[in-house]
Every structure is written in C-alpha cells, then in structure tokens.
C-alpha positions in Angstrom: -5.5 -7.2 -9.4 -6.6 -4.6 -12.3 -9.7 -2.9 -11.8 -10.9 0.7 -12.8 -10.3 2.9 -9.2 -13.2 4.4 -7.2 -13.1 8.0 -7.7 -12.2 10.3 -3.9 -16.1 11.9 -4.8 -17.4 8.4 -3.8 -16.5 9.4 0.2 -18.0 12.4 2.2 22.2 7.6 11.2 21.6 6.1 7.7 21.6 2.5 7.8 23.6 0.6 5.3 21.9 0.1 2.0 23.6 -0.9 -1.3 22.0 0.1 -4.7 21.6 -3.0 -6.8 23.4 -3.3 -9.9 21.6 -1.5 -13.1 24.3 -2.6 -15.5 22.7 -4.0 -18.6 19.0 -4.4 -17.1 18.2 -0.7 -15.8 14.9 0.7 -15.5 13.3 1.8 -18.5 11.0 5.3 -18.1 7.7 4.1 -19.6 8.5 0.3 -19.3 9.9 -0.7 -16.2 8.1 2.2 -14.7 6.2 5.6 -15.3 6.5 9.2 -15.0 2.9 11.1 -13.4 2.0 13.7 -15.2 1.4 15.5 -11.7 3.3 15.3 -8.8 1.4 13.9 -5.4 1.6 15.4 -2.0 4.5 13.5 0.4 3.7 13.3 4.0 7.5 14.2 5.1 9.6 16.5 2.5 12.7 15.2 4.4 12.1 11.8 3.5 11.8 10.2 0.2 8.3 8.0 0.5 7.5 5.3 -0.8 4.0 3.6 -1.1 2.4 0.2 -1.6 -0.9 0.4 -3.2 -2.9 -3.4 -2.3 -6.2 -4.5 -1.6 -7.0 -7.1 0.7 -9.1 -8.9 -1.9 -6.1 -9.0 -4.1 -4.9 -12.5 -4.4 -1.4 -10.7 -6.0 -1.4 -8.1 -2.9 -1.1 -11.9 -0.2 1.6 -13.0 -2.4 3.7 -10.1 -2.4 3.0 -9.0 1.5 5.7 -11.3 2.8 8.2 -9.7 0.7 7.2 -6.2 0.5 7.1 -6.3 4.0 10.6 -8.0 4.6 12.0 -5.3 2.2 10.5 -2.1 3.5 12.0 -3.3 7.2 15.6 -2.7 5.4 14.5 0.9 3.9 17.3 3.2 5.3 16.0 5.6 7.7 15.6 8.8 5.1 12.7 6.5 3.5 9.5 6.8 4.5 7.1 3.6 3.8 3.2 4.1 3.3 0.9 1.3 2.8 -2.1 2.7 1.2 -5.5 0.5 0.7 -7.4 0.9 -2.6 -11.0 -0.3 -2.9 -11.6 -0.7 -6.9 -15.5 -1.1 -5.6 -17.5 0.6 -3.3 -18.7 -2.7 -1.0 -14.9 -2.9 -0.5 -14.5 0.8 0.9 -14.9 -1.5 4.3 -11.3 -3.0 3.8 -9.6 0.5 3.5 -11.4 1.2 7.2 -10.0 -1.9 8.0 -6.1 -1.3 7.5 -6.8 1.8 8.8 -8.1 1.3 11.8 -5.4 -1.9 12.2 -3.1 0.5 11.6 -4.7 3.5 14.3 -4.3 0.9 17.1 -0.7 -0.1 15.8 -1.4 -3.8 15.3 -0.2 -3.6 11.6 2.5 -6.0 12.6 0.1 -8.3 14.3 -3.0 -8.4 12.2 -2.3 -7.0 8.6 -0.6 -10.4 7.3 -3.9 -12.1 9.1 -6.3 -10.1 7.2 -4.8 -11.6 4.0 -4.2 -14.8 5.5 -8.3 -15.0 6.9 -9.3 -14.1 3.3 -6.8 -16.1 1.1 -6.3 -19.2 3.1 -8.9 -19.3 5.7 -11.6 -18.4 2.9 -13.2 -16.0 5.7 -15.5 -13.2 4.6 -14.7 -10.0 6.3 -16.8 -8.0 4.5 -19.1 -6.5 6.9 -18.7 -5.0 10.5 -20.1 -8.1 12.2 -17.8 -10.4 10.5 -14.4 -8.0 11.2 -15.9 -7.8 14.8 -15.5 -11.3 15.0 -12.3 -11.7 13.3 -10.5 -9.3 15.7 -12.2 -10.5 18.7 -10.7 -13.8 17.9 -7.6 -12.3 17.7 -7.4 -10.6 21.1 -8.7 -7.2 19.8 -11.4 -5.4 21.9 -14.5 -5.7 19.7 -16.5 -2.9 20.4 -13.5 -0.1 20.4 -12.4 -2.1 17.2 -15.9 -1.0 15.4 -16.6 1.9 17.4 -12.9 3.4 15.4 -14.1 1.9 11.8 -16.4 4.2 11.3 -15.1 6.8 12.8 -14.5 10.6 11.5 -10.6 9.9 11.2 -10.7 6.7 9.7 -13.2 8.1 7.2 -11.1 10.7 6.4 -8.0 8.0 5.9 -10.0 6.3 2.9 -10.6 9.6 1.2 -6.8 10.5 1.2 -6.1 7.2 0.2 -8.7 7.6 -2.7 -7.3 10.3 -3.4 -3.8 9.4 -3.5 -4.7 6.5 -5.7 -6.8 8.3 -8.3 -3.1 11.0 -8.4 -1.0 8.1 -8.9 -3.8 6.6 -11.6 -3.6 3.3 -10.2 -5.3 0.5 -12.3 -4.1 -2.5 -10.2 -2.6 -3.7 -7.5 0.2 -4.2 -6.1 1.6 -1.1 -7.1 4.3 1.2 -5.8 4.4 4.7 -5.7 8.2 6.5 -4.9 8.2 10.2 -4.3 5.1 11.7 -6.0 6.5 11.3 -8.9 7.2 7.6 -10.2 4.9 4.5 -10.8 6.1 0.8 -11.0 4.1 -2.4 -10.2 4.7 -5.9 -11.5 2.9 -5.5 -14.8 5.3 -2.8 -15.5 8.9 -4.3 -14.1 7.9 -8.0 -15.2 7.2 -9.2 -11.7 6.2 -8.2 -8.2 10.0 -9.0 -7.1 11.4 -6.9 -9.7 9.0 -4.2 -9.2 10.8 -3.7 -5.8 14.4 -3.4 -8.1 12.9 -0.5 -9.9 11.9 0.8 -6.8 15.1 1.2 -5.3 16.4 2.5 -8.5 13.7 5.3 -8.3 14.6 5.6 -4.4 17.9 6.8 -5.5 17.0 8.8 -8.6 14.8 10.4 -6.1 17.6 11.4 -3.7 19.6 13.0 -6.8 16.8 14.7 -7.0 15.6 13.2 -9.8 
C-alpha cells in the first residue's frame, strides 16, 4: 500500500545463518534498495535492527505477514526485529494503538495474524474502540483492560515514535523494511515482497561489516 505518511506533529550463542548467494543478482544501492540521507535512532547498538513497516489495512502487509514472520523467527540472535505500524491517515492512528497495545500484553503471537485475518478475510471493521473491544473479547482478551491500555499515555507515546520513525525512514508504502538506520528496501524496490527479504539479509550483513 502507497500512501503519503502522517507527519509525528499529528500526535500530542549465534545461531546458524547462511548468507544467500549474491553472485550475479546482488543488491543494487538505489534499485534494490536505498541509502537515508539521515541515519535513525536503533533501540540496541549491540544488535543490528531490523524493521517491518505494515499497516493493518494493507492488503500487501496480510500477504507478506506469514512470511515475514516465519523469517524473522530465524534472525540470528545479534538481530533485533521491530514491527512498526504506520497509519498513512489519521482515522487509522487507531490501528497503530492496536498493535501496540497487542504487543504491551504480549499477544503478538496470538492476535496480530488475527487482526489481519478479521480485516482481510473476515471483512470485520475494527476501526473504532467498540468494535476492537469486541474483537478481543471474542478472542479471550479482557475487554475493559484491553481499551483501558489503547489509549493510554504509553501506547500514545508508541504511535508517535512510530510516526516518527516512519517519517526518518520516508516511508511511502507498505510493507517496507528498514535495516540499521540506515537502509530502505520494500517490494517495489527488490521486485517482490519475497525478494525484499533477500536484500534484507544482504543489508543485515553489510550492516555487521559495518557498512
């Protein structure tokens, strides 16, 4: 999904991994992926990071979630994975409370592939606090506690990092990957959302050669 990003103004031992091969099909700087033109903050300067940009409305973003999230499970332990929501509209600030708050209670495994699935298969609206009330209710989540932490100080403050974040790494759609604070590649760039993932790891290890 492509849209023009909300500004952050808006809101007050190593396991074994093997490099793929790069032989005649490596990354191309300003094709397969970008260069920002300022570096964004990292959460753990031991670790390289690496960030999906999605949005739950993103039709692209419920394809690619089973295999982003099968791939970031095999990320060796010196990488550290971010998921961070975008809202390309303010009425949609109410799905970056969402993961957060999913992601607060630690029921990202449990409910974040069922957000996507509610509003891609199920053709559920969870646009409002009644209708997420309901959905996590119905999934075994305490209702009130459930609200009570969407709009709460912290979660608030979640978005507008996550604005922020997005606005650094200039993201015009999603899915998107971010590696580092320094490199951009999505599946508009690499060709597809599976590729994108290729050029990810080749930036994971650019980034560990301190690249």
């Amino acid at each position: 999904m492509k849209r023009r990003l909300l500004t952050a103004s808006l809101f007050g031992p190593l396991v074994a991994w093997k490099m793929p091969a790069f032989a005649q099909d490596r990354p191309v700087e300003g094709r397969s992926y970008l260069v920002l033109q300022s570096r964004q903050p990292t959460r753990d300067a031991g670790k390289v990071e690496v960030l999906e940009f999605f949005a739950y409305s993103c039709g692209h973003c419920n394809a690619f979630e089973p295999m982003i999230d099968a791939w970031q499970k095999k990320l060796p332990r010196d990488v550290l994975f971010r998921r961070i929501p975008v809202a390309f509209r303010e009425d949609l600030v109410i799905h970056q409370k969402l993961y957060f708050a999913i992601e607060a209670m630690g029921l990202v495994e449990q409910l974040h592939p069922k957000v996507f699935a509610a509003i891609h298969a199920e053709r559920k609206k969870l646009d409002t606090p009644d209708q997420i009330g309901a959905f996590v209710a119905a999934n075994g989540v305490d209702r009130v506690r459930f609200l009570q932490l969407l709009d709460s100080f912290g979660i608030v403050a979640k978005v507008k990092q996550a604005t922020a974040l997005a606005t650094g790494y200039a993201i015009e759609g999603t899915p998107s990957i971010g590696v580092n604070g320094r490199w951009l590649t999505s599946g508009s760039l690499a060709g597809s959302n599976s590729k994108s993932l290729s050029v990810a790891e080749y930036l994971l290890e650019l980034a560990r050669k301190g690249g």
